[in-house]
N, CA, C and O atoms as a GROMACS GRO file, in nm:
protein
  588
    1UNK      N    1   6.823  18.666   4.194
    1UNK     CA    2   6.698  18.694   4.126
    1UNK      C    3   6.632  18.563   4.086
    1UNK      O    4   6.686  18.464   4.037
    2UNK      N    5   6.490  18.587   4.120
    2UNK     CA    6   6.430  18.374   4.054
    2UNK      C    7   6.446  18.436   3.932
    2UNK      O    8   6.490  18.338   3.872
    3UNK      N    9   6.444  18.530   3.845
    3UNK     CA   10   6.399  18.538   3.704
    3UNK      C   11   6.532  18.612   3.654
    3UNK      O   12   6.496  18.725   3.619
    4UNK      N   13   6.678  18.597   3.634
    4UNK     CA   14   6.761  18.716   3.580
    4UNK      C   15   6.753  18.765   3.480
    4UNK      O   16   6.776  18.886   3.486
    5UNK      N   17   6.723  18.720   3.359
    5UNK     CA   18   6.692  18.777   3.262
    5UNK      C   19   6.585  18.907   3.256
    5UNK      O   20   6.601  19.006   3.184
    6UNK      N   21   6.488  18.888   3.335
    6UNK     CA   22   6.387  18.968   3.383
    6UNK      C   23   6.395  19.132   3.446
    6UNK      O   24   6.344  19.242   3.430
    7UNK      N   25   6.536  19.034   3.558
    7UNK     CA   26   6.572  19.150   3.595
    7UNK      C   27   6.689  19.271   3.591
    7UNK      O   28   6.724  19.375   3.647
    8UNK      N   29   6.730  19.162   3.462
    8UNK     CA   30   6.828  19.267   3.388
    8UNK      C   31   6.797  19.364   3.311
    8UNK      O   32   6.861  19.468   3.297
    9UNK      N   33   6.653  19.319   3.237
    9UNK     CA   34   6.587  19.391   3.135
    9UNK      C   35   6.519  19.487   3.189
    9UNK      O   36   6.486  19.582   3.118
   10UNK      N   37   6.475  19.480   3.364
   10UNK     CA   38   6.427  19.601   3.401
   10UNK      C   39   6.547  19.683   3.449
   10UNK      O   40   6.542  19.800   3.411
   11UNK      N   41   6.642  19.656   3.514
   11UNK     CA   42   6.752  19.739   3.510
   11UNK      C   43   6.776  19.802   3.430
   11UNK      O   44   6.791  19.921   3.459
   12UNK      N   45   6.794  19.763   3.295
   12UNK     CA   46   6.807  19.807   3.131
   12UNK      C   47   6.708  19.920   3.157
   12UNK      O   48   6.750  20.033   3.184
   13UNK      N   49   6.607  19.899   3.152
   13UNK     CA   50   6.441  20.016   3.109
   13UNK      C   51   6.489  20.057   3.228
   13UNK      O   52   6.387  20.124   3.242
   14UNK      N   53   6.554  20.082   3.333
   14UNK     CA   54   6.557  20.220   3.417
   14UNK      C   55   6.662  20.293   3.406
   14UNK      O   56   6.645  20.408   3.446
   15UNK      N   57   6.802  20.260   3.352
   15UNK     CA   58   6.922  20.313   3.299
   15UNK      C   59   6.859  20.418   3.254
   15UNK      O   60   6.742  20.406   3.219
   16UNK      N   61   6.944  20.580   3.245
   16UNK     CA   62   6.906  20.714   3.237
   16UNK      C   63   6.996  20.616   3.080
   16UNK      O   64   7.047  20.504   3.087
   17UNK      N   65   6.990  20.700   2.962
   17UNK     CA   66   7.028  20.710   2.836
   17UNK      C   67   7.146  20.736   2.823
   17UNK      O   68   7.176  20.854   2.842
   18UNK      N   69   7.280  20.621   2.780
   18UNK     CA   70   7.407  20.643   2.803
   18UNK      C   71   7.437  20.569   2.920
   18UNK      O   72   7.549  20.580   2.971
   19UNK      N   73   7.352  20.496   2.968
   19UNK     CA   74   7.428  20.446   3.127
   19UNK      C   75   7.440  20.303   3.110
   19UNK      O   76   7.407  20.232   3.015
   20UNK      N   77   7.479  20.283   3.194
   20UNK     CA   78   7.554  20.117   3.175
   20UNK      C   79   7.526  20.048   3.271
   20UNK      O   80   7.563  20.093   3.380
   21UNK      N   81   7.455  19.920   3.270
   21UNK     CA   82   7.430  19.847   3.329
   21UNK      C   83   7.536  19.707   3.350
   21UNK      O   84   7.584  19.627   3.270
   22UNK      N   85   7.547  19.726   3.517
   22UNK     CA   86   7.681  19.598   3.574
   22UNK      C   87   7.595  19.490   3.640
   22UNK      O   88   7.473  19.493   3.629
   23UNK      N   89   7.665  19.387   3.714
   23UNK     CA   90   7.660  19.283   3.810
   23UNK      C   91   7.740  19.222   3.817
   23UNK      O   92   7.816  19.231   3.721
   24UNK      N   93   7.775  19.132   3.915
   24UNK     CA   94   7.889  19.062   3.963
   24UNK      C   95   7.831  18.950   4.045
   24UNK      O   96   7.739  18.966   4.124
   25UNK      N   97   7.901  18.813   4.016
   25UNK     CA   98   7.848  18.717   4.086
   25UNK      C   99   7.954  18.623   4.152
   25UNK      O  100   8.039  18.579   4.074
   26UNK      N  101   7.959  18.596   4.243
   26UNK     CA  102   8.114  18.493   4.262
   26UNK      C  103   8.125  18.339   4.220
   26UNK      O  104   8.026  18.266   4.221
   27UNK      N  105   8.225  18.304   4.191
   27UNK     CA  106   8.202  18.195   4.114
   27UNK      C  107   8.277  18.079   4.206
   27UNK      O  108   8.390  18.041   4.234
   28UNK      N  109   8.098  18.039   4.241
   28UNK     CA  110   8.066  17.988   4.336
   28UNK      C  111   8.056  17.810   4.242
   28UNK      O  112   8.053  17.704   4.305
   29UNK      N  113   8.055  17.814   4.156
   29UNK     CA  114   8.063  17.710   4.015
   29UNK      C  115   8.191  17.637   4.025
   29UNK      O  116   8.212  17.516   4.026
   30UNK      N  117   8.268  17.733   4.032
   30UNK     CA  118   8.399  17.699   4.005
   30UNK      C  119   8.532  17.681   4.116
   30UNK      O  120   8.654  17.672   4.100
   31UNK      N  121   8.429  17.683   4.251
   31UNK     CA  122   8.559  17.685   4.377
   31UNK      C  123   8.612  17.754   4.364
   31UNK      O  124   8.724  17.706   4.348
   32UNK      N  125   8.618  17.882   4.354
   32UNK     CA  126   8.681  17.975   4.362
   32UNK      C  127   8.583  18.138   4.463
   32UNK      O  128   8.622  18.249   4.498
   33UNK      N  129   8.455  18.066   4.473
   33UNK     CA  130   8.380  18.187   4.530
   33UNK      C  131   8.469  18.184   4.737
   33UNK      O  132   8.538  18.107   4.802
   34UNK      N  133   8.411  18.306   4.756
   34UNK     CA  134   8.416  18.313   4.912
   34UNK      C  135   8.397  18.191   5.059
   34UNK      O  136   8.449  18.180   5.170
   35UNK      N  137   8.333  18.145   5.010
   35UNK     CA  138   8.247  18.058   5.045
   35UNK      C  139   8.288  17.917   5.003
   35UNK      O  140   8.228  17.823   5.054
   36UNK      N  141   8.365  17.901   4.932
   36UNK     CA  142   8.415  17.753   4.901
   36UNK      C  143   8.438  17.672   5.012
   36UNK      O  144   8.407  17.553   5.003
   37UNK      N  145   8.491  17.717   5.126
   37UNK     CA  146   8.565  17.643   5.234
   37UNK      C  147   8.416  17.585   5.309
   37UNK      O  148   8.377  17.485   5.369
   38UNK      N  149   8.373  17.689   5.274
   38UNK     CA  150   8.212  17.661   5.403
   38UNK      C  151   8.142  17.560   5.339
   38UNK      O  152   8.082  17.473   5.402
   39UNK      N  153   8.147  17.569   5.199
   39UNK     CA  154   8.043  17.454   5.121
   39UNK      C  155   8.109  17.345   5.116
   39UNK      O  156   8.045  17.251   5.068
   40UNK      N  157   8.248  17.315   5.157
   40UNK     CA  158   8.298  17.201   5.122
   40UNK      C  159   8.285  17.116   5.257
   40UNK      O  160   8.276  16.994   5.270
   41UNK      N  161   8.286  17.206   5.341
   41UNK     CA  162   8.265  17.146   5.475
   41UNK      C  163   8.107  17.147   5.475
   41UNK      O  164   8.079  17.035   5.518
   42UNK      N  165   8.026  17.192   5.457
   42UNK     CA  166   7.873  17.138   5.478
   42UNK      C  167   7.926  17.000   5.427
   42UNK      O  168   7.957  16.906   5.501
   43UNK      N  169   7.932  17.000   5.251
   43UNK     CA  170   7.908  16.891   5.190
   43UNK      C  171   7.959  16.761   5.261
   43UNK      O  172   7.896  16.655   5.254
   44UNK      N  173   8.064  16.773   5.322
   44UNK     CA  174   8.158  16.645   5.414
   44UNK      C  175   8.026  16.613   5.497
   44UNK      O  176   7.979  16.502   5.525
   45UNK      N  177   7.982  16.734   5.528
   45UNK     CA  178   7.899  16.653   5.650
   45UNK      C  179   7.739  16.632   5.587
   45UNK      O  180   7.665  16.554   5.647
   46UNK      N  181   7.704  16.683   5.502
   46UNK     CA  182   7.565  16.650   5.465
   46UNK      C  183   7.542  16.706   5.310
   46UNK      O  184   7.483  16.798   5.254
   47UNK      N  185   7.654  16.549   5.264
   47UNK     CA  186   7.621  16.542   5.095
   47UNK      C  187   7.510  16.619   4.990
   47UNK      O  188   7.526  16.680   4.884
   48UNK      N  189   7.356  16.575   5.094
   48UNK     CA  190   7.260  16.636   5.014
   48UNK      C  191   7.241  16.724   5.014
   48UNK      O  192   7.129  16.748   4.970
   49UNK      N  193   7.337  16.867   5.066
   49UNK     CA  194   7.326  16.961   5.074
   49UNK      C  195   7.309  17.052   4.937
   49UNK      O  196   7.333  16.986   4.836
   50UNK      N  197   7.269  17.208   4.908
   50UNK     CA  198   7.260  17.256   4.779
   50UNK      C  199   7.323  17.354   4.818
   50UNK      O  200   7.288  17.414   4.920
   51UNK      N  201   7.438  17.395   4.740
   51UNK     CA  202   7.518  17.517   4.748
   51UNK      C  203   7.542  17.610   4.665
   51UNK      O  204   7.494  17.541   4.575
   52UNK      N  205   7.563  17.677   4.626
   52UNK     CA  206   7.557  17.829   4.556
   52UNK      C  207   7.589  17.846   4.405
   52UNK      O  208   7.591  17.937   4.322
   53UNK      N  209   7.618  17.690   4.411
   53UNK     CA  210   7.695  17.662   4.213
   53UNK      C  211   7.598  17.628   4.161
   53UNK      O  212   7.612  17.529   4.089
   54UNK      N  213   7.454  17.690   4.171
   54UNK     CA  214   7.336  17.672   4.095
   54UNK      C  215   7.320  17.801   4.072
   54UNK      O  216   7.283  17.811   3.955
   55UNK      N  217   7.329  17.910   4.122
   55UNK     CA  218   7.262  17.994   4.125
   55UNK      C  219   7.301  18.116   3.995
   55UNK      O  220   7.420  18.149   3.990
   56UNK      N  221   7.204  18.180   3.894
   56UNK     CA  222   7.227  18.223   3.820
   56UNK      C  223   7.396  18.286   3.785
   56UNK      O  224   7.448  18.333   3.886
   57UNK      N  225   7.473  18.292   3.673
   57UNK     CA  226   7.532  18.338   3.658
   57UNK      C  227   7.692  18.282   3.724
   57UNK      O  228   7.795  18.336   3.684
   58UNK      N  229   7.695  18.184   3.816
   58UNK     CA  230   7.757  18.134   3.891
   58UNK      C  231   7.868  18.074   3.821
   58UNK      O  232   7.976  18.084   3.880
   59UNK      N  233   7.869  18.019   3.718
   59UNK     CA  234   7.957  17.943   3.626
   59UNK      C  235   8.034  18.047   3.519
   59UNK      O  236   7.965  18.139   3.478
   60UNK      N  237   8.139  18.041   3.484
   60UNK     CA  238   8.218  18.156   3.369
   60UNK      C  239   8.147  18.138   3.295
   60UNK      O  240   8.079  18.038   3.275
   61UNK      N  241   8.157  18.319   3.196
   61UNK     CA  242   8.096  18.310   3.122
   61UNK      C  243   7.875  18.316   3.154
   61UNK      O  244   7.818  18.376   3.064
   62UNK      N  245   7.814  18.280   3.228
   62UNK     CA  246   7.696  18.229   3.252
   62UNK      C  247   7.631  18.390   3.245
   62UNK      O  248   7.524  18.417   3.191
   63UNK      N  249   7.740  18.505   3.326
   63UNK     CA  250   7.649  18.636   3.353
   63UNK      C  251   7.664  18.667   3.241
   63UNK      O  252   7.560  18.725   3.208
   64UNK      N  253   7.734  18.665   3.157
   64UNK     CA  254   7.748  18.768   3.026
   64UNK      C  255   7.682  18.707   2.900
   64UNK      O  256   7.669  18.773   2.797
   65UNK      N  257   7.629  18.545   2.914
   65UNK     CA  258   7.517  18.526   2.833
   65UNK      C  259   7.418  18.570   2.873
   65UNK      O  260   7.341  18.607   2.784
   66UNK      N  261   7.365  18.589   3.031
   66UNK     CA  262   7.205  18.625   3.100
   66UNK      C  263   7.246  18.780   3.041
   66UNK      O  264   7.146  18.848   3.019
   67UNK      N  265   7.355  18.837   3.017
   67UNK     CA  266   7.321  19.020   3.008
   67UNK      C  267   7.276  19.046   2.857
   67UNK      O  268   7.225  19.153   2.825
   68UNK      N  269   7.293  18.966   2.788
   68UNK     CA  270   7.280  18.890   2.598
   68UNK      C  271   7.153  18.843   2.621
   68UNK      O  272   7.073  18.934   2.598
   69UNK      N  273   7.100  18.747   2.654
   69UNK     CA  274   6.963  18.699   2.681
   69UNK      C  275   6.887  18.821   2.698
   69UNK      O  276   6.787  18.833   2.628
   70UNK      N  277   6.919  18.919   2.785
   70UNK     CA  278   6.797  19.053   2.801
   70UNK      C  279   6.791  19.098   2.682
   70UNK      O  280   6.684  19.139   2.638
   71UNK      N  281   6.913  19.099   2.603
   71UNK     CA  282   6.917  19.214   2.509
   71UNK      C  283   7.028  19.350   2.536
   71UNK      O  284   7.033  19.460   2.481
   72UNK      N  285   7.088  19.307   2.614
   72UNK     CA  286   7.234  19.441   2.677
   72UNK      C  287   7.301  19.435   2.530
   72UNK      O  288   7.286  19.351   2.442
   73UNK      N  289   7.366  19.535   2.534
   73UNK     CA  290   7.458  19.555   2.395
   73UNK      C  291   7.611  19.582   2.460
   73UNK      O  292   7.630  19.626   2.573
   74UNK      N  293   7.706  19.550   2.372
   74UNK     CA  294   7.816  19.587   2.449
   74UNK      C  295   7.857  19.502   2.556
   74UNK      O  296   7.943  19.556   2.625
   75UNK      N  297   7.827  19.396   2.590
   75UNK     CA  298   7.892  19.380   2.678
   75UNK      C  299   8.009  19.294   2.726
   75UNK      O  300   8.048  19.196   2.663
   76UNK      N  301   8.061  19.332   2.830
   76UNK     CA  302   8.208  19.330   2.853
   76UNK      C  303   8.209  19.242   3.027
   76UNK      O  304   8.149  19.272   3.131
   77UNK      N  305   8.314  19.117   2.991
   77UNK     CA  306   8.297  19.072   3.092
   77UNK      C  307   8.447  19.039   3.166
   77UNK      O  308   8.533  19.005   3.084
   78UNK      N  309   8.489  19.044   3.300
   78UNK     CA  310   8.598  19.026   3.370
   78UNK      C  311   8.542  18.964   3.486
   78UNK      O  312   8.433  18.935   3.535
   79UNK      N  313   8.707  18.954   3.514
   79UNK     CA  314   8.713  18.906   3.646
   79UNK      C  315   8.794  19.007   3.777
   79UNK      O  316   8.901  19.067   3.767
   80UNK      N  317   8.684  18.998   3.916
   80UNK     CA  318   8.746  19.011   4.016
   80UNK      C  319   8.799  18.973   4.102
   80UNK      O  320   8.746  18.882   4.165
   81UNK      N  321   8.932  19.027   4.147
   81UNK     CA  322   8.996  18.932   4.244
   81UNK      C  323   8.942  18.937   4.422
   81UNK      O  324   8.856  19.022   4.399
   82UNK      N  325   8.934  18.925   4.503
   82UNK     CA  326   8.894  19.026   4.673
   82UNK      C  327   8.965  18.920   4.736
   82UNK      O  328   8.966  18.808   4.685
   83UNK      N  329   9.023  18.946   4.842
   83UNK     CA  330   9.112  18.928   4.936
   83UNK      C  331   9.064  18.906   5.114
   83UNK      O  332   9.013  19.017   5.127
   84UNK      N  333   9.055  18.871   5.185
   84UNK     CA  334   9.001  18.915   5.298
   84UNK      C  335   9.075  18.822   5.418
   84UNK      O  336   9.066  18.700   5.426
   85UNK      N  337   9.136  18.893   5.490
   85UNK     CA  338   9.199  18.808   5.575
   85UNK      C  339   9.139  18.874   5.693
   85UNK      O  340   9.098  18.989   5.713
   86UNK      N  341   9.148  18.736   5.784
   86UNK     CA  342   9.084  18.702   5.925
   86UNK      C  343   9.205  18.680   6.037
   86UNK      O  344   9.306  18.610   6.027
   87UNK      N  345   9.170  18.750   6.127
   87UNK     CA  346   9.276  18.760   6.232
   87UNK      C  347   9.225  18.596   6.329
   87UNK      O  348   9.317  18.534   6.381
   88UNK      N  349   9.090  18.546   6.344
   88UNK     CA  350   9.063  18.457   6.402
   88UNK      C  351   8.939  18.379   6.335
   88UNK      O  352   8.850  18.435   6.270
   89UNK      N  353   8.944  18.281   6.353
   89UNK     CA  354   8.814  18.181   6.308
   89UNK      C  355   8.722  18.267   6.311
   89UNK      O  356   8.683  18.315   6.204
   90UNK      N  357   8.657  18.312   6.451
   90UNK     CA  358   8.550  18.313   6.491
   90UNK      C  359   8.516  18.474   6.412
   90UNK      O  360   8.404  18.524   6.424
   91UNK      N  361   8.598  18.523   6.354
   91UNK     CA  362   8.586  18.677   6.336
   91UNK      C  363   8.475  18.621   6.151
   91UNK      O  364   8.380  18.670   6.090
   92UNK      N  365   8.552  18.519   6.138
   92UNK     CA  366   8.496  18.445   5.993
   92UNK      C  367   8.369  18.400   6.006
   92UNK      O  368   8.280  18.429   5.926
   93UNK      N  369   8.348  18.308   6.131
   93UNK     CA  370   8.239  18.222   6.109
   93UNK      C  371   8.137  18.310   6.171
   93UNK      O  372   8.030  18.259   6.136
   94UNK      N  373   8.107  18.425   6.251
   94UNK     CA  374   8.043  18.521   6.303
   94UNK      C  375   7.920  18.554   6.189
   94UNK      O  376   7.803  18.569   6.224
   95UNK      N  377   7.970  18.564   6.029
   95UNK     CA  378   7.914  18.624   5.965
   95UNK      C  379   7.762  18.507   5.944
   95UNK      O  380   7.645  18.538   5.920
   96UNK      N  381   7.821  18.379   5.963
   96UNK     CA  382   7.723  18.285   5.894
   96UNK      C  383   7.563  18.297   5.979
   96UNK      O  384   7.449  18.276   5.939
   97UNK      N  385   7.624  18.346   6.133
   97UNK     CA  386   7.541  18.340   6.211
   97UNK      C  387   7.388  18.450   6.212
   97UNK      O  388   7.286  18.450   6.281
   98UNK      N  389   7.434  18.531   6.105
   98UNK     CA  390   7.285  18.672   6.083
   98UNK      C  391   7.202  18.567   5.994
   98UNK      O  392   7.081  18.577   6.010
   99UNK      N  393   7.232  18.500   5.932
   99UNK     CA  394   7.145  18.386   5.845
   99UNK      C  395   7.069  18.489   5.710
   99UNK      O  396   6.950  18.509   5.684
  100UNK      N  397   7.212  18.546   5.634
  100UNK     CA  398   7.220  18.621   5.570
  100UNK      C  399   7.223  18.543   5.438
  100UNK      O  400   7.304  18.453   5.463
  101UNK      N  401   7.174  18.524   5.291
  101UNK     CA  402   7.234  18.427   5.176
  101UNK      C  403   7.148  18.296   5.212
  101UNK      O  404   7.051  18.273   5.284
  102UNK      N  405   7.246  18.206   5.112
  102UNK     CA  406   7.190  18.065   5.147
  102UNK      C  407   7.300  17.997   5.234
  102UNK      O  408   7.293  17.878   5.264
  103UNK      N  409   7.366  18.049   5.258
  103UNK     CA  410   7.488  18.004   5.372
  103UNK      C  411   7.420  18.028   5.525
  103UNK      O  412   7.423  17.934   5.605
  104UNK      N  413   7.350  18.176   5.565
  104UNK     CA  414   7.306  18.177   5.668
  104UNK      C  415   7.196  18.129   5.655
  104UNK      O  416   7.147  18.083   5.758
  105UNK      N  417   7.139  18.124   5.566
  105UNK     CA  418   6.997  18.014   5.584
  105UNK      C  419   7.020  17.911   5.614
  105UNK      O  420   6.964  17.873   5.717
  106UNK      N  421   7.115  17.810   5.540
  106UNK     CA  422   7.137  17.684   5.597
  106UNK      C  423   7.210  17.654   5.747
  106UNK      O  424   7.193  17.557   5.821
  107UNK      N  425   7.299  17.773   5.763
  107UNK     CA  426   7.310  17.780   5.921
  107UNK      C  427   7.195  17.763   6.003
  107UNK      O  428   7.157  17.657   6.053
  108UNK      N  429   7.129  17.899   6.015
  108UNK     CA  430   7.018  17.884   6.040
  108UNK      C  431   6.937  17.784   6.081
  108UNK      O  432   6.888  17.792   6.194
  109UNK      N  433   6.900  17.644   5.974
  109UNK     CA  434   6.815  17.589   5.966
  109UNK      C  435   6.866  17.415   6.060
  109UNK      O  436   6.812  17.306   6.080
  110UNK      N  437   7.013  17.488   6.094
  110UNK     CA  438   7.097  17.334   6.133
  110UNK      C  439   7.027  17.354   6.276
  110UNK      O  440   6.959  17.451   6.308
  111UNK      N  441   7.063  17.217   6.373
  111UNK     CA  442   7.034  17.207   6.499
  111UNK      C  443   7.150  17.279   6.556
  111UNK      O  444   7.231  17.347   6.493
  112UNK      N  445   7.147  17.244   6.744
  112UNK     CA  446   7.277  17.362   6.763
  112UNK      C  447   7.385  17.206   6.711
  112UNK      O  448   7.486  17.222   6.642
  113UNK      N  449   7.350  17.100   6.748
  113UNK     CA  450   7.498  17.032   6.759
  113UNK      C  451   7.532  17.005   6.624
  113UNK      O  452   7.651  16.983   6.598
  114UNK      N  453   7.416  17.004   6.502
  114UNK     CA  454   7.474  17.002   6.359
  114UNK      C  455   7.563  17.154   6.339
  114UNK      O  456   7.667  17.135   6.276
  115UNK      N  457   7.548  17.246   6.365
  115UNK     CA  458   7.584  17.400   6.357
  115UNK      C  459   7.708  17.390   6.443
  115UNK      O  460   7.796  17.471   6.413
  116UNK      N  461   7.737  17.299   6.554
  116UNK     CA  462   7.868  17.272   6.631
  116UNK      C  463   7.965  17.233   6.532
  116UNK      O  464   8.064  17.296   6.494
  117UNK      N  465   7.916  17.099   6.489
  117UNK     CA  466   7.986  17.018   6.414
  117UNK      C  467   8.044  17.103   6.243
  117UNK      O  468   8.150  17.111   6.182
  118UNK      N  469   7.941  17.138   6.228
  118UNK     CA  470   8.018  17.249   6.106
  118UNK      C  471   8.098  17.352   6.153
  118UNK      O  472   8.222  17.353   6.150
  119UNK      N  473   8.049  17.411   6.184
  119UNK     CA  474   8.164  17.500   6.257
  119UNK      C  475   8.321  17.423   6.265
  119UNK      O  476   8.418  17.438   6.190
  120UNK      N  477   8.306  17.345   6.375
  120UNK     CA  478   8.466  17.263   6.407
  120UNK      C  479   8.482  17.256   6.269
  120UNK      O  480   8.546  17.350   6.221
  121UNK      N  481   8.437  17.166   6.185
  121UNK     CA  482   8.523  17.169   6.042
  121UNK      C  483   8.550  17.251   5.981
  121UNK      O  484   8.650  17.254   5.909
  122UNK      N  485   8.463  17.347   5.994
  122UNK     CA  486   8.561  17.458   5.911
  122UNK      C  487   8.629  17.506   5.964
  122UNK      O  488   8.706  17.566   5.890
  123UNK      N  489   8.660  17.524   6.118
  123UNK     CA  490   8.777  17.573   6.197
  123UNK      C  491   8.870  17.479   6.191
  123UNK      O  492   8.986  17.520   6.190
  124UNK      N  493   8.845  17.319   6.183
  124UNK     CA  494   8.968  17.248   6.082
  124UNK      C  495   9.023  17.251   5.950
  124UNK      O  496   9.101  17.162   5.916
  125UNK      N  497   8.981  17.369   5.848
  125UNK     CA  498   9.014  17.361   5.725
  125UNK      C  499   9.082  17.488   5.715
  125UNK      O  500   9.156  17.521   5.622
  126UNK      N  501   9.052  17.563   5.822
  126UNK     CA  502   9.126  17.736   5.813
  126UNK      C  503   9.206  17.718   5.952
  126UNK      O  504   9.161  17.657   6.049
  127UNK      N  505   9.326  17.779   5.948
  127UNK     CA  506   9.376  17.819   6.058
  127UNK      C  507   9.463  17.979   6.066
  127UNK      O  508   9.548  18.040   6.000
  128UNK      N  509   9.372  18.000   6.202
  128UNK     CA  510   9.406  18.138   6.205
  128UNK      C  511   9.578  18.152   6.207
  128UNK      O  512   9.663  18.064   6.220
  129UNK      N  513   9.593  18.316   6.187
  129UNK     CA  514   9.500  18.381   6.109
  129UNK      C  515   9.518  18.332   5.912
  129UNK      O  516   9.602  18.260   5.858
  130UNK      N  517   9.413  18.399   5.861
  130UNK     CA  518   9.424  18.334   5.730
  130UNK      C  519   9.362  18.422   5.638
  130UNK      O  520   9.322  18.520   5.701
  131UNK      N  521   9.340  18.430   5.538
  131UNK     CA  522   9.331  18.490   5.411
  131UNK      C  523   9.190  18.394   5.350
  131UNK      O  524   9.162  18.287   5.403
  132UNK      N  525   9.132  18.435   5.266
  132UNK     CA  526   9.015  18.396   5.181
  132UNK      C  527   9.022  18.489   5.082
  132UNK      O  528   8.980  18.602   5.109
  133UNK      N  529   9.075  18.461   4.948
  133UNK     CA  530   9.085  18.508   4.836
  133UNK      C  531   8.976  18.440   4.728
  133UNK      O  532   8.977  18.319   4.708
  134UNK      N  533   8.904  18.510   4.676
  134UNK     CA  534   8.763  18.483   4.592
  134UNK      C  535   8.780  18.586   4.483
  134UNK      O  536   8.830  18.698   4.481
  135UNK      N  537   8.710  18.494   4.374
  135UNK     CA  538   8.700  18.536   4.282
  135UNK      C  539   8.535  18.559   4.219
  135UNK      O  540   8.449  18.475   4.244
  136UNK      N  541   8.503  18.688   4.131
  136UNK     CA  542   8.417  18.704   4.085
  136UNK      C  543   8.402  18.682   3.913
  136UNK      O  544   8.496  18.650   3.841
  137UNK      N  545   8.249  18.710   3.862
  137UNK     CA  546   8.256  18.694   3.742
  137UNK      C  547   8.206  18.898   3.723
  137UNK      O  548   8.219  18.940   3.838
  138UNK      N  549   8.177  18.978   3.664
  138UNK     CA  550   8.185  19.112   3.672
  138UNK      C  551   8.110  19.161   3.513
  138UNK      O  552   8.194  19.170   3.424
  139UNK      N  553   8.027  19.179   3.488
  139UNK     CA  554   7.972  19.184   3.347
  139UNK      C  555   7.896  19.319   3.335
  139UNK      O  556   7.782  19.324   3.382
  140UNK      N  557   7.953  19.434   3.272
  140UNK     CA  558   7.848  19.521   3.218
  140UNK      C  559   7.854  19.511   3.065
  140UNK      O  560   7.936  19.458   2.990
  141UNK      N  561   7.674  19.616   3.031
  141UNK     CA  562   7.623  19.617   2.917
  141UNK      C  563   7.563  19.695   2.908
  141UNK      O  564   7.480  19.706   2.998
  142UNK      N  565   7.562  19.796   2.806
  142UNK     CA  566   7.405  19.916   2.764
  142UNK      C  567   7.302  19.866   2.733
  142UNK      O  568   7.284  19.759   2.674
  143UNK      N  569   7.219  19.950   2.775
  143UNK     CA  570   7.081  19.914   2.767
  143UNK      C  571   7.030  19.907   2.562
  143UNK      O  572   7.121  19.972   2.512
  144UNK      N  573   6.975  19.881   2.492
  144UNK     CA  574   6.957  19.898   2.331
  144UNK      C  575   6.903  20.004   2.321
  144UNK      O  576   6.804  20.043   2.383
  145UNK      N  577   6.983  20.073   2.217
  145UNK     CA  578   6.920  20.208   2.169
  145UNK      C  579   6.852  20.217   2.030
  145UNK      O  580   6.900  20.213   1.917
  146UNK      N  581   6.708  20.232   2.078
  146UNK     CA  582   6.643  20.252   1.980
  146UNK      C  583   6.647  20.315   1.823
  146UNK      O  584   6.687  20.417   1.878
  147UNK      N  585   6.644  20.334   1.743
  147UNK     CA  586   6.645  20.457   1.638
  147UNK      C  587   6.515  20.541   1.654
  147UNK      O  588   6.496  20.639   1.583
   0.00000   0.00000   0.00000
């Protein structure tokens, strides 16, 4: 969201009365998101790169002040664990290629032989088959009830 606070508070104003408003963000802050392996290998190869540990909520703790900032009541924050194992590289790096996120955007936006060259590194940092275990940040809150 460019605005989260914004768009928590409209989430909030559409909650039916009694309902609870969630989100989940991976913590992409903390090397621990999905995606760690991929950003560490951009970064090797092109320092000035911007990766996902900006992006709202990204850092512990960060979603469950933005759900406080709207005005959520109640709220309650954890962590998720997800798991995902890959029988082959290519079953992994397949995904980057829809230019889905800011991962497939920056795919996307590489030449083919910069998009070669990443690739190989991250097929040097994983070897099949392999596992990618990520962690989330997980925060619900009620919307404020008026008197």
């Amino acid at each position: 969201m460019n605005d989260p606070v914004a768009g928590l508070r409209e989430m909030a104003r559409v909650t039916r009365p009694g309902g609870v408003v969630g989100a989940c963000v991976w913590d992409h802050a903390g090397g621990k998101g999905p995606l760690t392996v991929f950003w560490r290998a951009v970064r090797e190869l092109d320092p000035a790169a911007e990766d996902e540990s900006r992006l709202a909520g990204a850092r512990e703790g960060q979603l469950a002040e933005l759900f406080r900032q709207a005005g959520l009541d109640g709220v309650r924050a954890t962590t998720l664990t997800v798991r995902a194992r890959y029988a082959t590289f290519e079953e992994w790096w397949e995904w980057f290629l829809h230019g889905v996120g800011p991962a497939g955007s920056y795919v996307a936006s590489l030449a083919d032989e910069q998009r070669t060259a990443l690739r190989e590194r991250c097929r040097q940092k994983l070897a099949a088959p392999f596992e990618i275990s990520a962690m989330a940040w997980a925060v619900t809150g009620c919307p404020t009830t008026l008197p």
